[in-house]
C-alpha positions in Angstrom: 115.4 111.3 106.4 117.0 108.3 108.5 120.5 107.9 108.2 121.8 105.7 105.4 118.3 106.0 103.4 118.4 107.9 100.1 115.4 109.5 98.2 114.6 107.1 95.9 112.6 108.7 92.3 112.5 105.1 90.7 109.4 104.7 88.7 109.0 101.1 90.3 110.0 99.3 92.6 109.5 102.6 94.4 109.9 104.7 97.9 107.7 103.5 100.4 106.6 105.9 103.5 109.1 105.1 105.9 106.5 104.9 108.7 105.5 101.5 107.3 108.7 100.1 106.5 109.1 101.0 110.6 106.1 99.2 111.5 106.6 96.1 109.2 110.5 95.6 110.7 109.5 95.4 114.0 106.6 92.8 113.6 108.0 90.7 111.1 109.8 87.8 113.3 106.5 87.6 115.1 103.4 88.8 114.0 100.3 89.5 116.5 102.5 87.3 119.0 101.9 84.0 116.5 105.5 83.4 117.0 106.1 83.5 113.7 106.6 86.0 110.4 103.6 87.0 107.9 105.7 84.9 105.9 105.3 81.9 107.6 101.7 82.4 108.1 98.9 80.0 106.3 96.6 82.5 104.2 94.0 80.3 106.0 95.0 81.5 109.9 93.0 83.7 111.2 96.0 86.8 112.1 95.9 86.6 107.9 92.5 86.7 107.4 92.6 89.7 109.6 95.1 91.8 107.4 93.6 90.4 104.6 90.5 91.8 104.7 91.4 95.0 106.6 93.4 96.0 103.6 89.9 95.5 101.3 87.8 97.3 103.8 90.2 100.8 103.5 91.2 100.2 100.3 87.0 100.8 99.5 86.5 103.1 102.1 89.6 105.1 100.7 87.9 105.0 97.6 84.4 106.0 98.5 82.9 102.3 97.3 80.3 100.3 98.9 79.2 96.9 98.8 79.0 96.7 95.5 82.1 97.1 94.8 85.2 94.1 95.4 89.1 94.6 95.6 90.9 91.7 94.5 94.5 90.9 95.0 95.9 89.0 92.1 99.4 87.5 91.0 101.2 88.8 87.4 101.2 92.5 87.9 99.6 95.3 85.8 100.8 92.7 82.5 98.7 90.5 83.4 95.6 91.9 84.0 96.6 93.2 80.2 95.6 89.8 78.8 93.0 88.9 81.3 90.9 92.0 80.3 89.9 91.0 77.2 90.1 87.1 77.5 86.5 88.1 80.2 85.2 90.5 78.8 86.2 91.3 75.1 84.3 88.0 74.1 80.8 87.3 72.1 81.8 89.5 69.2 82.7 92.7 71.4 85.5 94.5 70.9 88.0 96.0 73.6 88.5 99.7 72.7 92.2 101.3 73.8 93.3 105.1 74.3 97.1 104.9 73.7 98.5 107.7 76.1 101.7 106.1 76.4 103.9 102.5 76.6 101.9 100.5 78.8 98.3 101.6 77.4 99.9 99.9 74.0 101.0 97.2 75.6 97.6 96.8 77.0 96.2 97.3 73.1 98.6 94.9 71.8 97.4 91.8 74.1 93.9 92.5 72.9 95.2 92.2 69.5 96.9 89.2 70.2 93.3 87.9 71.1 92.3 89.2 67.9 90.1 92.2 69.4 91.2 95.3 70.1 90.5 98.9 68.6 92.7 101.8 68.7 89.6 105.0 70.1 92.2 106.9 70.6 96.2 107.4 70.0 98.5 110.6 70.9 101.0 108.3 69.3 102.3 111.0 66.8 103.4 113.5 69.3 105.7 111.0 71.0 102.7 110.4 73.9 103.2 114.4 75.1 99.2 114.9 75.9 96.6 112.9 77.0 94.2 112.1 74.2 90.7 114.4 75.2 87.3 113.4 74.8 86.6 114.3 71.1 89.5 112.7 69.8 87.8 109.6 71.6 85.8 107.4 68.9 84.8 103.9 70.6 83.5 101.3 67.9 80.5 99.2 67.5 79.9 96.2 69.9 82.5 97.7 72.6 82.8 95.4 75.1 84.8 98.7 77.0 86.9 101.5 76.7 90.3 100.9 78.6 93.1 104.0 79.8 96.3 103.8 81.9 95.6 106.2 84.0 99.2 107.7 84.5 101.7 107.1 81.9 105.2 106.7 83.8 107.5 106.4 81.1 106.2 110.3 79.5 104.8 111.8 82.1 101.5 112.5 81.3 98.3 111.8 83.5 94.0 112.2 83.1 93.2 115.4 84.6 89.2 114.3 83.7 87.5 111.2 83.3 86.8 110.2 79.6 82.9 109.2 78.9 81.9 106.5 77.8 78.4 106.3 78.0 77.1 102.5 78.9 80.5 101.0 78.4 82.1 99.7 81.1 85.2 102.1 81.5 88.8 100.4 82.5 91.5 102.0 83.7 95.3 101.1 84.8 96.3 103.5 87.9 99.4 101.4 88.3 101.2 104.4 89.2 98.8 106.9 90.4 96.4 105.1 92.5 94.9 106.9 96.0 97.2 109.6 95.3 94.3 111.9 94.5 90.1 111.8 95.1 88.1 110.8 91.9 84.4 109.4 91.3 85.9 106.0 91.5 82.5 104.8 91.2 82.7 105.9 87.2 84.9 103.1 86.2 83.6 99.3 85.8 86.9 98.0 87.1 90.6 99.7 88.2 93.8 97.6 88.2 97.5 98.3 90.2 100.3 97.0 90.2 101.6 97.5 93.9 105.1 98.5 93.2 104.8 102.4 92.7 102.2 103.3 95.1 101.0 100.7 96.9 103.9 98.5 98.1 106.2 96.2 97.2 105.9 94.1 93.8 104.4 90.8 93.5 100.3 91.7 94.0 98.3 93.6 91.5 95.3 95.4 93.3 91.9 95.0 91.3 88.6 97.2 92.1 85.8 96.1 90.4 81.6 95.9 90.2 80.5 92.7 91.9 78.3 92.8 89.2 80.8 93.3 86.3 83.1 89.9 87.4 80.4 87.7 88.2 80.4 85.1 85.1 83.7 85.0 83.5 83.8 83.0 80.7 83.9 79.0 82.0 86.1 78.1 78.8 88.6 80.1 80.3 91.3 78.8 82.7 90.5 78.8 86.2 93.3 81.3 87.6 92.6 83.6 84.4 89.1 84.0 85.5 87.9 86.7 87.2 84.8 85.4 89.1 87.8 83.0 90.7 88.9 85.4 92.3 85.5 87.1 93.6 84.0 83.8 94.7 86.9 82.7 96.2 87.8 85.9 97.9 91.7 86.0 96.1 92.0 83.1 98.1 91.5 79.7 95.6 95.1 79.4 95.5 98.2 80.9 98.0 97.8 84.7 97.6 101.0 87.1 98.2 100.7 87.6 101.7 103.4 89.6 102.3 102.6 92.1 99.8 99.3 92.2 100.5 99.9 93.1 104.3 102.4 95.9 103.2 99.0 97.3 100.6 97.3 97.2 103.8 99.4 99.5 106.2 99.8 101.5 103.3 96.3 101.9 102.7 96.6 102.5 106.4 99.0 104.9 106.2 97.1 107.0 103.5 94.3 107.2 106.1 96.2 108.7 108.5 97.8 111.3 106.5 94.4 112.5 105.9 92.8 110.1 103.1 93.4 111.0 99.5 92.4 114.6 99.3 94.8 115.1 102.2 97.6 113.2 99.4 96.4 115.0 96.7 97.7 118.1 98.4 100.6 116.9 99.3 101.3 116.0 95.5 100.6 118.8 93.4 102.6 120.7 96.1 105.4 118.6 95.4 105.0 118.4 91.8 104.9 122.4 91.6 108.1 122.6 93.4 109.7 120.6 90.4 107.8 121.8 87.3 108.7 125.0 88.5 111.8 124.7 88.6 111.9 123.4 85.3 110.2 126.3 83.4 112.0 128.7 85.6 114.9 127.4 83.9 115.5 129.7 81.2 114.9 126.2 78.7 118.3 124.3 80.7 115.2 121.8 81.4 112.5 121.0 79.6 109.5 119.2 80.3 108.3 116.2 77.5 105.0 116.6 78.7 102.6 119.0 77.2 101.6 121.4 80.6 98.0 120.7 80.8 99.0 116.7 80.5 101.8 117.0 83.4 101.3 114.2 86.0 101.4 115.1 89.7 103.5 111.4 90.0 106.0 111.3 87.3 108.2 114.5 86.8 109.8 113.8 82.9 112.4 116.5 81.7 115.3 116.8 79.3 118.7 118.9 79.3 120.6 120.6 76.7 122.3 117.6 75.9 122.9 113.8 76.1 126.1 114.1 78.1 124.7 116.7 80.6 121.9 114.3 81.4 124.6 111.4 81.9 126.4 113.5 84.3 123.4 115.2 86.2 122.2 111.1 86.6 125.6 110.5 88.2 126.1 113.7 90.7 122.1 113.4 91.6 123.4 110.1 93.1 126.3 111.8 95.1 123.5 114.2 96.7 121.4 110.8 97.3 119.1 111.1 95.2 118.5 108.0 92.9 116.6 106.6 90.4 116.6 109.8 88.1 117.4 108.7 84.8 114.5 108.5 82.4 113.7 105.9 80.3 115.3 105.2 76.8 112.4 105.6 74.9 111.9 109.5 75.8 115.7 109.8 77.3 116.7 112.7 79.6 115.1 112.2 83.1 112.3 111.5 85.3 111.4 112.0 88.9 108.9 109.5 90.4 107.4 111.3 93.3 104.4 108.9 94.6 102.6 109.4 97.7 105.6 108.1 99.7 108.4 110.8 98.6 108.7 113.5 101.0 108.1 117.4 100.3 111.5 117.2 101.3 113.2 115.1 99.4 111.9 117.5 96.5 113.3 120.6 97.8 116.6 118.9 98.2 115.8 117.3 94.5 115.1 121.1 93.2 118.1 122.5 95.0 120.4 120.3 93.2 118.7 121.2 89.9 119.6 125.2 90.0 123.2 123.9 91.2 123.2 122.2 88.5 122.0 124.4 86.1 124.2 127.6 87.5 126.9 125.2 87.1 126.6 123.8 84.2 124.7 126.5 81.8 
């Protein structure tokens, strides 16, 4: 690790892989020799277009998509793409169906019911969100319009280990926090939304993958920056798009690439995850995971202690050993460690070691 840098386990705004924080520094007060910064650039010069579609073309190829297939690069984050959802496609009389695995799948549900359409297939509500919901426990309603998941759930720790069926419904997922960290048949879902600040880059873009097919008529009642096929036809370019974050999705994207693609990130992550889960259950119950095991996510490492003040002081000396960004979130309490594609194998071992410390110490 550079001097002066910490590991950083925040959930988001998150670490990002050093390489391309390197690479963005030292072309930022002149890009491609234009004299100026991406951030002076118009999204309508040519050195932009470049990045701009660079970042589609591995994003898909990242992904395994072809041609029918479009990335999208939209303002509002993850919450907005909550709303737009069903305002395109929850329409006619069909109804958006929700599996609640966690805070931001409800808060997905609950714009749909703001809309006046959303149905609840699925809920692991009433274990605190400790498992994934599986597929029988899935019930979509009549005149679906599609079945939505998040993906990863961040606050609990939990993540899909399979992808739910869903027959001819369109299938929606939020992979805000889990997105090219690990191969899947991409090609299953209808459309895939990210919000850029956990694995992608910095915040400010949300990263859509959709059908051509699926965003082509968005409802014309509908204003126009609200509408899907805006962005399509346009090419996320109708109005001034992030272009700083998008730039930093592309080296990312990049970046994944050369670490090997995502089976090559995939490795990397369940190696790192098994360092910290297992030092959790080795534990002799000091820590304990929220999660139910066969719902653990490979991104989002949730665990409590014995008690409230322990965890108050283990968030506090973590920092000293700089490590930061361990605290977990008041609704489940205790802590969580974000370890996207971006954290080092490292900084987990040095995150582990100060665990048994800790735990000798303390005990």
């Amino acid at each position: 690790m550079e001097a002066n840098r910490i590991y950083n386990f925040n959930p988001g705004p998150a670490m990002q892989p050093l390489e391309v924080l390197k690479e963005a520094q030292a072309e930022f007060l002149n890009f491609h020799d234009s004299g100026m910064s991406i951030i002076e650039i118009s999204h309508r010069a040519k050195q932009y277009d470049q990045v701009h579609q660079q970042a589609k073309v591995d994003i898909k190829e990242l992904m395994g998509l072809g041609d029918d297939y479009e990335v999208l690069f939209i303002q509002g984050g993850a919450s907005t793409q909550f709303a737009m959802i069903p305002m395109n496609f929850a329409i006619g009389g069909k109804i958006g169906n929700y599996v609640l695995s966690g805070s931001f799948a409800t808060k997905a549900y609950q714009e749909a019911e703001i809309l006046g359409t959303g149905h609840i297939a699925a809920s692991s509500k009433n274990t605190n969100f400790r498992h994934i919901p599986v597929q029988d426990e899935i019930c979509i309603s009549e005149h679906a319009a599609y079945l939505h998941i998040c993906y990863n759930n961040t606050i609990f720790g939990t993540e899909y280990h399979y992808i739910p069926e869903a027959g001819n419904i369109p299938l929606i997922a939020d992979m805000s926090s889990d997105m090219l960290s690990r191969p899947l048949d991409f090609s299953k879902f209808s459309l895939i939304y990210a919000g850029a600040q956990k694995n992608l880059g910095p915040a400010g873009v949300c990263v859509v993958v959709a059908r051509k097919s699926f965003l082509a008529d968005s409802p014309k009642a509908l204003p126009t920056m609200l509408r899907y096929d805006t962005f399509l036809k346009k090419d996320s370019l109708y109005n001034t798009p992030p272009a700083f974050c998008i730039y930093m999705v592309g080296k990312t994207a990049a970046w994944i690439k050369a670490q090997g693609g995502l089976t090559a990130m995939a490795a990397r992550n369940e190696k790192k995850a098994k360092l910290v889960y297992d030092a959790i259950d080795n534990s002799n119950g000091f820590y304990h995971g929220h999660a139910d095991k066969d719902s653990r996510s490979f991104m989002n490492v949730t665990f409590r202690l014995p008690n409230e003040d322990l965890e108050t002081k283990f968030a506090a000396e973590a920092l000293t050993h700089g490590l930061s960004g361990v605290k977990g979130h008041r609704s489940v309490g205790g802590m969580r460690t974000s370890i996207y594609n971006a954290m080092p194998y490292e900084g987990c071992e040095i995150l582990t070691d100060f665990m048994e410390k800790f735990r000798k110490t303390n005990a």
